[in-house]
C-alpha positions in Angstrom: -50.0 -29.7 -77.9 -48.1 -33.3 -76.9 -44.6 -33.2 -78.3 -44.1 -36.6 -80.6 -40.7 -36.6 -80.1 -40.5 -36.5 -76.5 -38.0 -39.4 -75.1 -40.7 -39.6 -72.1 -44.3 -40.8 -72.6 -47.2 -38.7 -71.1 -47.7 -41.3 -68.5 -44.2 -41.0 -67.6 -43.9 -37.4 -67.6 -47.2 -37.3 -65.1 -45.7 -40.5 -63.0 -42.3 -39.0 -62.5 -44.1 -35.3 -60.9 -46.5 -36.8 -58.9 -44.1 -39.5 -57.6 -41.3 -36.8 -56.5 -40.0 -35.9 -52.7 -41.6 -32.5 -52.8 -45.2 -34.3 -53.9 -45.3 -37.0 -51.4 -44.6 -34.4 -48.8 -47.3 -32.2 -49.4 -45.7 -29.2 -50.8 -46.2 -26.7 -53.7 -44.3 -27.6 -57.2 -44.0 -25.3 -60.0 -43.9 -26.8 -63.6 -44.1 -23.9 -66.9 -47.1 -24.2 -68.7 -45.2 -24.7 -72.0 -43.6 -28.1 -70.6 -46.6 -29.3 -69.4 -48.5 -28.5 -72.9 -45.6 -30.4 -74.6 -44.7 -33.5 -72.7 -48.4 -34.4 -71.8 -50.9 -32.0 -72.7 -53.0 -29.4 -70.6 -56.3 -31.3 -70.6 -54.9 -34.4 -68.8 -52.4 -33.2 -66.2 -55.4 -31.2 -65.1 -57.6 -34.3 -65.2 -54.6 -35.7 -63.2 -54.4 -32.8 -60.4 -58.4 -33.4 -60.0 -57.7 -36.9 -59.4 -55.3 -36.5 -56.7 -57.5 -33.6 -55.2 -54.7 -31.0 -56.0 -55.3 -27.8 -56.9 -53.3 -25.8 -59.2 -53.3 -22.1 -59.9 -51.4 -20.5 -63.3 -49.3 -16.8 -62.9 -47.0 -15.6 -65.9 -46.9 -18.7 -67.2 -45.9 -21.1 -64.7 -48.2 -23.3 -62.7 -48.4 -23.5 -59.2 -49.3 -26.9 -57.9 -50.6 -27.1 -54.7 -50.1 -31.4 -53.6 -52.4 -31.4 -50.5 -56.0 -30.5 -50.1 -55.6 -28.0 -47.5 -57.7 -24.6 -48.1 -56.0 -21.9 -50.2 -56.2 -18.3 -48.2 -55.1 -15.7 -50.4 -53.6 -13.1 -48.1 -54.0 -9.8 -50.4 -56.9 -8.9 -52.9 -55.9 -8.2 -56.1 -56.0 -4.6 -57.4 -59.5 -2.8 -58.3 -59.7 -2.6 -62.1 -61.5 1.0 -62.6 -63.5 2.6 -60.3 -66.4 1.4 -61.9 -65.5 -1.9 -60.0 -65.0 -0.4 -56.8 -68.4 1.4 -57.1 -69.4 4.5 -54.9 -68.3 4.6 -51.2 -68.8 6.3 -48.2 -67.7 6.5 -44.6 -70.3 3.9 -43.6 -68.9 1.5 -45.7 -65.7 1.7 -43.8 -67.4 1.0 -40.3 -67.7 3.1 -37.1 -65.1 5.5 -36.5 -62.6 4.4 -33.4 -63.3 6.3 -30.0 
């Protein structure tokens, strides 16, 4: 949903993000989803963030744009849902026990 009456076009809006300090320098910006659906429109700042080999990951709302192409290591799993996810377990599936 692009907002009509927006003083900024959508090729202004994506211009003046991936033209700032913070992108140029490789870091991580955060932009809310709503804004982004507004000012431009989700389907073309993603086509945008392909372009540029970004990658950008969403959490409560906001989007986390990630302006280099280095790997992504996430450094804790998220939560089991049931334990019909986690399935059965045993020791073995925990390794050899320490001497």
């Amino acid at each position: 949903m692009q907002n009509r009456n927006s003083p900024l076009s959508p090729e202004v809006w994506l211009n003046d993000l991936f033209t700032s300090k913070s992108v140029q320098q490789g870091t991580v910006i955060r932009r809310k989803r709503r804004d982004v659906e507004r000012f431009v429109g989700m389907e073309a700042f993603l086509r945008e963030v392909e372009r540029r080999g970004f990658r950008v990951a969403e959490n409560g709302g906001q989007l986390l744009i990630f302006c280099n192409r280095a790997p992504l290591r996430w450094l804790t799993a998220p939560p089991p849902m049931s334990l019909k996810d986690i399935g059965p377990k045993s020791f073995e599936d925990f390794g050899p026990r320490p001497p």
